[in-house]
C-alpha positions as CSV (number, residue, x, y, z in Angstrom):
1,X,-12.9,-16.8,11.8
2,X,-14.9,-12.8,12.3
3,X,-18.3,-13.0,11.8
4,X,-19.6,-9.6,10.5
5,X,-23.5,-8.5,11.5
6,X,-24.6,-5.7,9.2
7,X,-25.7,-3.4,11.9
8,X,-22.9,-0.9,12.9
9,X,-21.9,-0.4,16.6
10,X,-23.2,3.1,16.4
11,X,-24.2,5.4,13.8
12,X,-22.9,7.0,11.4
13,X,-25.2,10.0,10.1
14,X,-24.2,13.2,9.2
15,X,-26.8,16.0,9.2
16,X,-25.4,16.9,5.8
17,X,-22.6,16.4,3.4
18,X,-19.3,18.2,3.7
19,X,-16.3,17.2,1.2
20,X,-13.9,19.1,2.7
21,X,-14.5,17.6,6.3
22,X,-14.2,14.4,5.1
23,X,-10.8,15.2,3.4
24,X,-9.9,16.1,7.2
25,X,-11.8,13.1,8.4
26,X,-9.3,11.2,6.5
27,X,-6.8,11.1,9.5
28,X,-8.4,9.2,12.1
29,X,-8.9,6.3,9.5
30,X,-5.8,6.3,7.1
31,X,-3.2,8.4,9.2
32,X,-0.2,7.1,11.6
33,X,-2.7,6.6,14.8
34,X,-6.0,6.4,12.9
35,X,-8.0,3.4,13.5
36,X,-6.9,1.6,10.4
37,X,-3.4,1.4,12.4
38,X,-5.1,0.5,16.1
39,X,-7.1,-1.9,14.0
40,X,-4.1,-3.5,12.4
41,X,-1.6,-3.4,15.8
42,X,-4.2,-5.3,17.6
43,X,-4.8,-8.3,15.3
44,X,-1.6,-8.6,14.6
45,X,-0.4,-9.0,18.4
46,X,-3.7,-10.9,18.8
47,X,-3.0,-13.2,16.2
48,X,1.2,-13.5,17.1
49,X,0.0,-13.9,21.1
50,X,1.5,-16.4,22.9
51,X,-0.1,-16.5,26.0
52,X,-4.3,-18.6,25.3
53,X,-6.4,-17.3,27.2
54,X,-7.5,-13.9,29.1
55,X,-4.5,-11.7,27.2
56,X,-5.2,-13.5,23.8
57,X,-8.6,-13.0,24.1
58,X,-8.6,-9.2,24.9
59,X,-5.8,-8.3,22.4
60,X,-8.0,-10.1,20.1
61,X,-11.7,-8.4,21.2
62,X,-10.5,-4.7,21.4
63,X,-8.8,-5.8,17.5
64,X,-12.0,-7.0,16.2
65,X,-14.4,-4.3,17.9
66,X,-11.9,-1.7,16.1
67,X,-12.5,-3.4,13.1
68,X,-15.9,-1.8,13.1
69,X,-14.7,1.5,13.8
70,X,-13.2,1.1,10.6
71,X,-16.6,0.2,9.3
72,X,-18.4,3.3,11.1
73,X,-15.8,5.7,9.9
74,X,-15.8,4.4,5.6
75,X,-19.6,4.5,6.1
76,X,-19.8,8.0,7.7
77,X,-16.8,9.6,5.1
78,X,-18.9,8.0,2.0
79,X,-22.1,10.5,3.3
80,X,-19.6,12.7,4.4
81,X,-18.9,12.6,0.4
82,X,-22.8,12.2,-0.7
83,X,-23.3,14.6,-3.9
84,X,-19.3,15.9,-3.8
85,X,-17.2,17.0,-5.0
86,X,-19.5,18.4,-7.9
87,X,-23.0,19.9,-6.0
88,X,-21.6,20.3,-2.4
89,X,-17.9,21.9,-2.9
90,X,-19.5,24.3,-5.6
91,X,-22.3,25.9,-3.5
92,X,-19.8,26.2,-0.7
93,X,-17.2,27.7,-3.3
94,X,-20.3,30.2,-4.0
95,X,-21.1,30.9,-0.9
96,X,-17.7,31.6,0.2
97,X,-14.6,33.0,-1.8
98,X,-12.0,32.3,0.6
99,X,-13.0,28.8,0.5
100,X,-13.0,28.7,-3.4
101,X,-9.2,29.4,-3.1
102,X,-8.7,26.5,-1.4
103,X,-10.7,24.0,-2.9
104,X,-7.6,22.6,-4.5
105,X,-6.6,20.7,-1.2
106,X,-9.5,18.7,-1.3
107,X,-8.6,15.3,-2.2
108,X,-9.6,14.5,-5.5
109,X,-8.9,10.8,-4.8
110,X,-12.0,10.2,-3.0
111,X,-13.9,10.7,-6.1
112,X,-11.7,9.9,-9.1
113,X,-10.1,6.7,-7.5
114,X,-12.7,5.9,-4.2
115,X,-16.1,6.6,-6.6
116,X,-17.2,9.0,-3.8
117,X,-16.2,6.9,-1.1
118,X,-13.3,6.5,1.8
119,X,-9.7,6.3,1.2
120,X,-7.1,3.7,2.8
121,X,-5.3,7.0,3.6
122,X,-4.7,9.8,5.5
123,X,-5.9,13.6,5.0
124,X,-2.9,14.4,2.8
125,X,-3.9,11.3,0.7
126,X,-1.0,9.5,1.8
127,X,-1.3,5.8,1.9
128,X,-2.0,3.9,5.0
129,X,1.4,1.9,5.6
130,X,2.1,-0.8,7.5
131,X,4.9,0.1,9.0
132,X,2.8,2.4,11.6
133,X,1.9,-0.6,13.9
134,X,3.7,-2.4,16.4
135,X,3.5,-6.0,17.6
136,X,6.8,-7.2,18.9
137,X,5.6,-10.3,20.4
138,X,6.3,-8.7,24.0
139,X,2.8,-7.4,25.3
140,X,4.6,-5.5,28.4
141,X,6.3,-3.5,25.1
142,X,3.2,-3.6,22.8
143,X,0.6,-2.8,25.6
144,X,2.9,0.9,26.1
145,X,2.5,1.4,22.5
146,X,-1.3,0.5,22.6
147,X,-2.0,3.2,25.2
148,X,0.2,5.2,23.3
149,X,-1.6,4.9,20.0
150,X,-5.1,5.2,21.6
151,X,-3.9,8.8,23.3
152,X,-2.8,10.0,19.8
153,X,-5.5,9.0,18.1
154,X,-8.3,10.2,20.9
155,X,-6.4,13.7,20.7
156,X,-6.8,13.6,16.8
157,X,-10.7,13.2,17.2
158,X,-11.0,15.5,20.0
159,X,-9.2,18.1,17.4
160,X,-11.9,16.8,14.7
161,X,-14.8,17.2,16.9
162,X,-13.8,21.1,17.5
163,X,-13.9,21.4,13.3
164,X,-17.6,20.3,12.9
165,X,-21.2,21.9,13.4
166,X,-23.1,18.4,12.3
167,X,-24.6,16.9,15.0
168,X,-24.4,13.5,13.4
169,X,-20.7,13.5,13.2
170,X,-20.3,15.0,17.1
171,X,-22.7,12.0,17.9
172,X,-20.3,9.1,16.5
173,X,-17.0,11.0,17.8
174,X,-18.4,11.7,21.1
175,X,-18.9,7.8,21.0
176,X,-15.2,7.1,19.5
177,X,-13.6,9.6,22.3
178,X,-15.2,7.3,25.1
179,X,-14.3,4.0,22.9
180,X,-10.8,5.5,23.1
181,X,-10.5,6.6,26.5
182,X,-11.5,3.3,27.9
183,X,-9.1,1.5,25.9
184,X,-6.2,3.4,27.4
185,X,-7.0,2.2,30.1
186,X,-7.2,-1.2,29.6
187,X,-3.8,-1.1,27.9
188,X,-3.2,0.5,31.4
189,X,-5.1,-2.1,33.5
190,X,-3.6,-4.9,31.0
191,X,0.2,-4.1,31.9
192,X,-0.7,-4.1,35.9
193,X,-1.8,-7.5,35.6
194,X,1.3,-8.5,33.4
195,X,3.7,-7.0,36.2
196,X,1.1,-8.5,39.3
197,X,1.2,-12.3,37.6
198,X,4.8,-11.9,37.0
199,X,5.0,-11.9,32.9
200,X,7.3,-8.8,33.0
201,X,9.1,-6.6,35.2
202,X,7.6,-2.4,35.2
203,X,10.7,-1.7,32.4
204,X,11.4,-4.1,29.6
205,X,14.1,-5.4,31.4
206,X,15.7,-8.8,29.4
207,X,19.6,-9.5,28.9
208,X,19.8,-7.1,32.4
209,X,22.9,-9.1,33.4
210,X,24.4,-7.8,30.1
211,X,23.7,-4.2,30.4
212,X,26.7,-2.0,31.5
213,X,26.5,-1.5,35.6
214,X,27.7,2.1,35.6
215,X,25.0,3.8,32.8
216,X,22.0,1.9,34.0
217,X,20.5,3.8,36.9
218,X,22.3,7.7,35.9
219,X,20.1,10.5,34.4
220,X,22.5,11.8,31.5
221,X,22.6,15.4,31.3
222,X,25.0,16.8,28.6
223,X,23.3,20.6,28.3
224,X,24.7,23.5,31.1
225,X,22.4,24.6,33.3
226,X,19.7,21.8,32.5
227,X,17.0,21.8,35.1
228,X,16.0,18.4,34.0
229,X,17.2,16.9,37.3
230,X,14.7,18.7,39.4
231,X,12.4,16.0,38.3
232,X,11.6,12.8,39.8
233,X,13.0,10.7,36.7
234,X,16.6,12.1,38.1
235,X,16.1,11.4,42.0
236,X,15.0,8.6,44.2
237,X,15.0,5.1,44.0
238,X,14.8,3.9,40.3
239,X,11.5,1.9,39.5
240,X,13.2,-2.0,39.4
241,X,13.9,-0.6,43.4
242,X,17.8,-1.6,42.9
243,X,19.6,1.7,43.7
244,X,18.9,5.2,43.7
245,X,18.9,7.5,40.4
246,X,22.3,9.3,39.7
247,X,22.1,12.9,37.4
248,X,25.0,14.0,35.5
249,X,25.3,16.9,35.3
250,X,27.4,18.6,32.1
251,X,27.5,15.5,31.4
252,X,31.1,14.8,29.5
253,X,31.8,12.7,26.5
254,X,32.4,9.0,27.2
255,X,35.6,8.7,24.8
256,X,37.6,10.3,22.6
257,X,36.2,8.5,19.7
258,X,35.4,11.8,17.4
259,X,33.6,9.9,14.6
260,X,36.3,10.3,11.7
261,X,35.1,8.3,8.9
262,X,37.1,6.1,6.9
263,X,38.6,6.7,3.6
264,X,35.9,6.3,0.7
265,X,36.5,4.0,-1.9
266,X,37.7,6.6,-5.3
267,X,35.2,4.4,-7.1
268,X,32.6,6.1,-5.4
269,X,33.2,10.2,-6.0
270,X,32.9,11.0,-2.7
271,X,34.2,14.6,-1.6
272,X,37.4,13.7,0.3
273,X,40.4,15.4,1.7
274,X,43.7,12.8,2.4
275,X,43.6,12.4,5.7
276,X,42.8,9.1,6.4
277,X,44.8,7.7,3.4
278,X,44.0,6.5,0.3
279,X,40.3,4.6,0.0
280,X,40.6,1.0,-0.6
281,X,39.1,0.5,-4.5
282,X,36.3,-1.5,-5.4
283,X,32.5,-1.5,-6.7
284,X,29.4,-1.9,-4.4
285,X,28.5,-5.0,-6.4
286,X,32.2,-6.3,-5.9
287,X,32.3,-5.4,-2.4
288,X,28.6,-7.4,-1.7
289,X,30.1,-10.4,-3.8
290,X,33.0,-10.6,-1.7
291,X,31.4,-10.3,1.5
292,X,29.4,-13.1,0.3
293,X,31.8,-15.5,-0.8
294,X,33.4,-14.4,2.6
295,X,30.8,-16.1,4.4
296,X,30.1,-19.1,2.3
297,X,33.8,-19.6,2.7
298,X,33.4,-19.8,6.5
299,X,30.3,-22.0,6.7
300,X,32.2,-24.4,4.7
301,X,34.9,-24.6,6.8
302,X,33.0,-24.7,9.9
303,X,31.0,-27.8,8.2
304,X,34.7,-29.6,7.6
């Protein structure tokens, strides 16, 4: 259950309107690390979280507070948009002829589709996806992506802040840059005490016994003259502390595997010269119907 008061956690008043701003402004709620995103990745881990208790409950708070920065940022792009794209892009396009030739990048959307209000998108108008957020169900490997997401989207602002005169919007993004510098570093804070109580290793580190012995501590150089190994991710003791780091250097292929393709089936046109023999025939659909009978045939026999 989210219980929503009507006061927002900070406010959201521009001096004046600007429709061209808020088609910039678009980003940092409808783009790849705009708050709709943070907003989204944080429920969603919240929600999937199987650890009750202090982890649960912080995935889930930062989730819901970004919630209202979703609210803050519709509410300052729909005064952002007060009077536009009519009154407030023509006196600029007056004012200003280089700006008149670009008024066709302003994103029509927000007043055709939105009624002069926010977009689920970002400043291209491109629809907010989910596929942008992460929640794998592993919080060492979600919280690195949370810090992540909160550093790319802090930048984005701090690029946005340098693009406005309006004291009303510096206000609210002066308040959204510390909102987003804190929560790095609970991400931060919030891995530490996964490591300290013993929840994960400092690398994501399961099926360890599987991985191959001889590629798992080596720095892989494959580029002459690389001076990648005058760092400290190619010397030293690794970070698990079990061995020192090996570099490669000119780093040679691993097999003689070339990557040859098979033949392509004739069916399917593609350009092809001989040399692996002739293509075995078929259709896609055939091919997917066989596989398929393929494995019900197997289950069956498994079950006799």
């Amino acid at each position: 259950m989210f219980r929503h008061v009507k006061e927002l956690q900070f406010e959201a008043k521009p001096e004046k309107p600007d429709a061209l701003y808020a088609m910039k402004f678009q980003e940092i709620l409808g783009g790849q690390y705009g708050e709709m995103t943070v907003m989204m990745q944080y429920l969603w881990q919240g929600w999937s979280c199987r650890v009750p208790g202090k982890y649960k409950d912080m995935i889930m708070d930062i989730g819901t507070e970004e919630i209202a920065h979703v609210e803050m940022l519709t509410t300052m792009l729909a005064r952002l948009l007060e009077g536009a794209p009519a009154e407030t892009t023509a006196a600029a396009a007056a004012a200003n002829p280089v700006l008149a030739a670009t008024l066709g990048g302003q994103n029509p959307q927000q007043a055709i589709v939105a009624g002069g209000g926010a977009m689920p998108t970002n400043s291209m108008g491109v629809p907010w996806n989910a596929g942008y957020i992460v929640a794998s169900g592993n919080l060492l490997a979600d919280f690195r992506a949370n810090a992540a997401a909160e550093a790319q989207g802090r930048l984005q602002t701090s690029r946005l802040y340098g693009m406005t005169d309006d004291p009303g919007v510096k206000a609210m993004l002066k308040f959204n840059l510390a909102r987003d510098t804190w929560h790095q570093q609970q991400w931060l804070l919030g891995i530490e005490q996964l490591i300290e109580e013993g929840y994960s290793e400092v690398v994501e580190h399961s099926n360890a016994e599987e991985e191959d012995q001889r590629w798992n501590k080596a720095f892989y150089s494959p580029n002459p003259g690389s001076a990648a190994g005058e760092g400290r991710w190619a010397q030293g003791p690794t970070l698990l502390g079990d061995g020192d780091i090996e570099f490669v250097a000119d780093a040679p292929p691993l097999t003689d595997d070339d990557g040859t393709l098979p033949a392509p089936d004739p069916n399917l046109f593609a350009t092809y010269d001989g040399s692996q023999g002739p293509g075995t025939p078929g259709t896609p659909g055939g091919r997917a119907k066989g596989a398929a009978e393929g494995v019900v045939g197997k289950i069956k026999d498994a079950l006799d």
